[in-house]
N, C-alpha and C positions, 0 to 999 in steps of 0.2 A: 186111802193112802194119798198122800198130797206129793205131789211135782218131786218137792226137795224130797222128801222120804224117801221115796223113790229112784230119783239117782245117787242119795248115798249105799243106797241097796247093788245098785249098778254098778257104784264105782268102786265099791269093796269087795263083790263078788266077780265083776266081768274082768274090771281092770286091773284088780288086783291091789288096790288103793286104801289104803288107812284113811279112814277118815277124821279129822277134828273140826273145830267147832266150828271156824271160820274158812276150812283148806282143807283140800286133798291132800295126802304124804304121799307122792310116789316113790320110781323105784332111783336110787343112789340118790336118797337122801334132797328131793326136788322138791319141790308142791307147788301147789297149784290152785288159787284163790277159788271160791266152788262158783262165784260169779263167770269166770271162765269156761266152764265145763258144765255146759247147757243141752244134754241131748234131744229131751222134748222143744228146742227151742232153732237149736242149731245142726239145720242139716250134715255138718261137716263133725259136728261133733258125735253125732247119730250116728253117720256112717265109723269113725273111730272106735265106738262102740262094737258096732257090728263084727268090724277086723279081730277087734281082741275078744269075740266070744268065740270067733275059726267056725264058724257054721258050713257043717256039711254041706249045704246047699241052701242059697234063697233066693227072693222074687220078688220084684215090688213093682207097681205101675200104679197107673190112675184113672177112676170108672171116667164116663160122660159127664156125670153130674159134679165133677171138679174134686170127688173125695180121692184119698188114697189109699193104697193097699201093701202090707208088708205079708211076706211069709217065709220064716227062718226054720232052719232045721238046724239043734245043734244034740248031736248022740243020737238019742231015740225020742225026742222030744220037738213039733212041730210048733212054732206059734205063730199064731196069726194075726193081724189089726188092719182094722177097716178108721182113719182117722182124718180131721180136715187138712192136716198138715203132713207132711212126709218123712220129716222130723219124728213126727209122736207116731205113726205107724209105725216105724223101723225101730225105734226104742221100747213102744209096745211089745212088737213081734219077738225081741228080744228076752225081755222079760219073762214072755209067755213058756221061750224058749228053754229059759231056766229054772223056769218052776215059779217065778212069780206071777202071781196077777196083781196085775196095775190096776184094776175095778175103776178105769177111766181117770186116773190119777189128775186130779186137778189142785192148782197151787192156794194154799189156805185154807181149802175146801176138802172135803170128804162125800164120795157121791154116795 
C-alpha cells in the first residue's frame, strides 16, 4: 500500500473525509488540497489524526537508538509501530488501530 493509499484510507475512515481526485471534501462543504494533509509526513497532522480517531488510550516515545514508538487503543483494538519518524509511528499505530495494515506503506512503492 503506498503513502497516498493510505491516507485516503485515513482520511475517509478517521476523518470522516470524501475523498477526490486532487482534495479532501470535508465537513460544511471545505476541502482541503491532499498536499496539505500529510500524516506520515507531518507530525501535527499525525497528531490530528490521532484526535479524530478518540483512542481509549495511547503511548508513544522513543527507544536509544533514535527509532520511535506509537501505541493506540481505539474500542477493542490495540496498534502498534515501531518507525524512523514519529509522524509514521502515530499514523501506523492508527491504522493498526482500525483495522488497517499499512505493510510499511511507502510512497510509489509497495513493500
Amino acid at each position: 500500500m503506498t503513502d497516498a493509499r493510505l491516507t485516503e484510507q485515513l482520511a475517509r475512515l478517521v476523518m470522516g473525509w470524501k475523498v477526490a481526485p486532487d482534495r479532501f471534501l470535508m465537513k460544511n462543504r471545505r476541502w482541503l488540497p491532499r498536499w496539505r494533509f500529510q500524516p506520515m509526513a507531518k507530525l501535527g497532522d499525525a497528531c490530528r489524526l490521532l484526535q479524530s480517531a478518540a483512542p481509549q488510550e495511547y503511548a508513544m516515545g522513543a527507544t536509544g537508538s533514535g527509532e520511535f514508538w506509537a501505541r493506540v487503543r481505539v474500542a477493542d483494538t490495540t496498534g502498534e509501530a515501531r518507525e524512523s519518524s514519529q509522524a509514521r509511528a502515530v499514523t501506523f499505530a492508527v491504522a493498526r488501530a482500525i483495522g488497517i495494515e499499512p505493510d510499511g506503506a511507502l510512497e510509489g512503492k509497495k513493500r
